[in-house]
LUMVEX-555526 format. One record per residue (C-alpha): residue number from 1; x, y, z. Coordinates in nm, 2 decimals, padded with zeros to 4 digits. Layout:
N
pos = NUM, c1 = X, c2 = Y, c3 = Z
...
// end
This chain:
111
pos = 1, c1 = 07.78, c2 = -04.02, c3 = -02.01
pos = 2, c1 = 07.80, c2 = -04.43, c3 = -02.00
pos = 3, c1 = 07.46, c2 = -04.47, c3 = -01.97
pos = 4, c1 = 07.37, c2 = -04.31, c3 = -02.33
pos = 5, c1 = 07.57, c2 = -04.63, c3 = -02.50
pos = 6, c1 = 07.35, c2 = -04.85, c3 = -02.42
pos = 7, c1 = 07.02, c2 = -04.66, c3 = -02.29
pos = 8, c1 = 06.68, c2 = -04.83, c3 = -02.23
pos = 9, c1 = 06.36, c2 = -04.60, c3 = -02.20
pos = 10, c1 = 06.10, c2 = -04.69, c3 = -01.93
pos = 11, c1 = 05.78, c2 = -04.71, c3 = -02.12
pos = 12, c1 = 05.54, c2 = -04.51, c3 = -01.98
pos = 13, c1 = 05.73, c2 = -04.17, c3 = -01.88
pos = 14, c1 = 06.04, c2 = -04.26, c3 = -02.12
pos = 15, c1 = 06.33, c2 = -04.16, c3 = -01.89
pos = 16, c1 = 06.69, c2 = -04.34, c3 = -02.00
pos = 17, c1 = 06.90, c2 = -04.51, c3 = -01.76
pos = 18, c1 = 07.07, c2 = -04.85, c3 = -01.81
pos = 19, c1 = 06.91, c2 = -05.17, c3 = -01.74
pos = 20, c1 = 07.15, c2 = -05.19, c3 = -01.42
pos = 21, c1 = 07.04, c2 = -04.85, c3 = -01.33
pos = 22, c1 = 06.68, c2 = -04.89, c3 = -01.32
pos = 23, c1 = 06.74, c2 = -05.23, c3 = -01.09
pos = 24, c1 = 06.94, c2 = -05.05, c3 = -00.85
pos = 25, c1 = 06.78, c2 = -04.68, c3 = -00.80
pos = 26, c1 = 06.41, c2 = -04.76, c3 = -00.99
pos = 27, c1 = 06.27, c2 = -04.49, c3 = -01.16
pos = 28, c1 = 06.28, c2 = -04.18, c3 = -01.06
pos = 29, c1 = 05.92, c2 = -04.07, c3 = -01.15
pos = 30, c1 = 05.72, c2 = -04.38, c3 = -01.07
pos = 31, c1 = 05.88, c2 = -04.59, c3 = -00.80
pos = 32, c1 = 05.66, c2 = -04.51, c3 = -00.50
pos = 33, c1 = 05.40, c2 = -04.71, c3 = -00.76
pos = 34, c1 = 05.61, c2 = -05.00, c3 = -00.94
pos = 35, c1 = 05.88, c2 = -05.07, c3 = -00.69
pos = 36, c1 = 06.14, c2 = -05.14, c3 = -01.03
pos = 37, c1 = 06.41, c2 = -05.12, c3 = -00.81
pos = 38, c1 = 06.57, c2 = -05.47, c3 = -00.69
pos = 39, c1 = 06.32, c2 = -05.60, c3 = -00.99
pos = 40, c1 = 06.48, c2 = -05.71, c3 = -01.28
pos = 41, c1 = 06.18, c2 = -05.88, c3 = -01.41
pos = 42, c1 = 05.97, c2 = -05.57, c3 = -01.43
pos = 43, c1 = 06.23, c2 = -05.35, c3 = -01.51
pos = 44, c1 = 06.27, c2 = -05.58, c3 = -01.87
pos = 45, c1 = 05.88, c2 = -05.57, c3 = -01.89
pos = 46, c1 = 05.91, c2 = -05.19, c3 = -01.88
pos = 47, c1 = 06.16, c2 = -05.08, c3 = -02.01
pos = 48, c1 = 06.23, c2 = -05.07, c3 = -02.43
pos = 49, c1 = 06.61, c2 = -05.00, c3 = -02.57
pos = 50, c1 = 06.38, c2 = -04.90, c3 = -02.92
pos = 51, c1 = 06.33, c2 = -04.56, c3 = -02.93
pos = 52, c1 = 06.28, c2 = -04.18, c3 = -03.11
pos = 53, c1 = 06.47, c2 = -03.86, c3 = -03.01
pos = 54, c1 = 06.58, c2 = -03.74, c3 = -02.73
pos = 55, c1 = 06.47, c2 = -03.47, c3 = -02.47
pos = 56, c1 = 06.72, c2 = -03.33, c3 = -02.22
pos = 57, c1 = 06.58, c2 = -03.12, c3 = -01.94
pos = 58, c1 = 06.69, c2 = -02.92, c3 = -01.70
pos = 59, c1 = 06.40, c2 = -02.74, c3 = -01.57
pos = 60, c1 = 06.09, c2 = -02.97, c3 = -01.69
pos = 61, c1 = 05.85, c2 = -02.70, c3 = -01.52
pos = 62, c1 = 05.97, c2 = -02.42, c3 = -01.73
pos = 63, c1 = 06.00, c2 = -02.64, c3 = -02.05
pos = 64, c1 = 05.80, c2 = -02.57, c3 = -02.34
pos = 65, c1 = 05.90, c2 = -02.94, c3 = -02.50
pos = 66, c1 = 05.82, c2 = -03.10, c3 = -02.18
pos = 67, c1 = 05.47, c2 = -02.92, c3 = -02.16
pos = 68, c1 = 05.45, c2 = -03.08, c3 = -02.53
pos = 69, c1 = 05.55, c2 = -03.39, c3 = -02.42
pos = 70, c1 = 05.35, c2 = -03.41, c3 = -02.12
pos = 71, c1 = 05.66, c2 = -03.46, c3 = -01.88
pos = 72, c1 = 05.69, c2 = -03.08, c3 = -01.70
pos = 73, c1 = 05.63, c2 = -03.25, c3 = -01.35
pos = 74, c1 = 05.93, c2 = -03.52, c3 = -01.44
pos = 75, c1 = 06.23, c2 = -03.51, c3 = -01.24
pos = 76, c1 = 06.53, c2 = -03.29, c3 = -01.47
pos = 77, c1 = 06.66, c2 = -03.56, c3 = -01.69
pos = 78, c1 = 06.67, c2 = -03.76, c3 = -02.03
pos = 79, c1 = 06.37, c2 = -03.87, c3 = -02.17
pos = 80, c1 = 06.26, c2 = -04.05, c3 = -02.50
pos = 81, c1 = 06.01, c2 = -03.85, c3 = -02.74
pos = 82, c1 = 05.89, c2 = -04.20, c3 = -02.84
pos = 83, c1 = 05.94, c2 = -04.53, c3 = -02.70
pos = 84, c1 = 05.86, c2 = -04.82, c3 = -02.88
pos = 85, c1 = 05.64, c2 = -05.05, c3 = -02.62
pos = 86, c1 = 05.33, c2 = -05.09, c3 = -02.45
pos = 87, c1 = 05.34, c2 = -05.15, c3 = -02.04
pos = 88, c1 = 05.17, c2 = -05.51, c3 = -01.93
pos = 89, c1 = 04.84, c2 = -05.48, c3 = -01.87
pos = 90, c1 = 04.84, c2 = -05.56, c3 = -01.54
pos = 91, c1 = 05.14, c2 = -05.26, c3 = -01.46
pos = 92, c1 = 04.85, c2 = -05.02, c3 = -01.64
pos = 93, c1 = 04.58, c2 = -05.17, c3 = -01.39
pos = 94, c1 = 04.79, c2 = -05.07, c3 = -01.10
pos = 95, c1 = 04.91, c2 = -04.74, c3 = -01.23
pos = 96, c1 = 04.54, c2 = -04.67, c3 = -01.33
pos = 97, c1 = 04.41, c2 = -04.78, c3 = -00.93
pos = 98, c1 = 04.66, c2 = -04.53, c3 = -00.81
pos = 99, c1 = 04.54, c2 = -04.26, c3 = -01.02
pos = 100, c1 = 04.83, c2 = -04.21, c3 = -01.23
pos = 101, c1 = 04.73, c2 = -04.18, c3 = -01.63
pos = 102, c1 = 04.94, c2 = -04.41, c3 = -01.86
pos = 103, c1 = 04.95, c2 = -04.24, c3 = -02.17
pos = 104, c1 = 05.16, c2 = -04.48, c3 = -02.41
pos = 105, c1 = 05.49, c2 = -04.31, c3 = -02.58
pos = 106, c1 = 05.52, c2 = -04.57, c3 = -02.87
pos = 107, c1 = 05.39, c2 = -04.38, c3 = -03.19
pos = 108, c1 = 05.46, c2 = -04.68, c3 = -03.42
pos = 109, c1 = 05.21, c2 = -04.73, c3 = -03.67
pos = 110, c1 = 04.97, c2 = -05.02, c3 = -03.56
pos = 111, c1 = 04.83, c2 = -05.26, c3 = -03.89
// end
């Protein structure tokens, strides 16, 4: 699969696709609120190529990982366990006013 050479992780639900891919076809799980696709510009403001493990799931709804990760109403896919990055604050503001809850996947230690 090309797309694992060089994978980038969308911040907030952690799903890998290229940079290219995430301009072209947005996001899969949050398009109909951050319009990624054509958008280069927010696509590098959420996206992170630093990551932890990897989650590959078939049937997210039937997942026990995906339940533990939060992600069983994902579309099938790969996803990041950690992603190193925190969404703008204005892309949280507008995720918040459409009721959808950012929960961040970066686990680095903060000092």
């Amino acid at each position: 699969i090309s797309y694992l050479r060089n994978p980038v992780f969308f911040v907030a639900f952690s799903p890998s696709q290229t940079i290219d891919q995430f301009e072209y076809d947005g996001c899969d799980n949050c398009e109909a609120y951050l319009q990624m696709k054509g958008n280069r510009e927010m696509v590098y403001e959420c996206t992170s190529s630093s990551f932890d493990g990897v989650i590959a799931m078939m049937s997210p709804e039937d997942s026990w990982v995906a339940k533990w990760q939060r992600i069983g109403n994902f579309k099938p896919g790969v996803y990041a366990v950690t992603v190193t990055g925190r969404l703008p604050p204005g892309v949280v503001r507008e995720l918040k006013s459409r009721g959808v809850i950012y929960r961040s996947r970066d686990t680095a230690v903060k000092t």
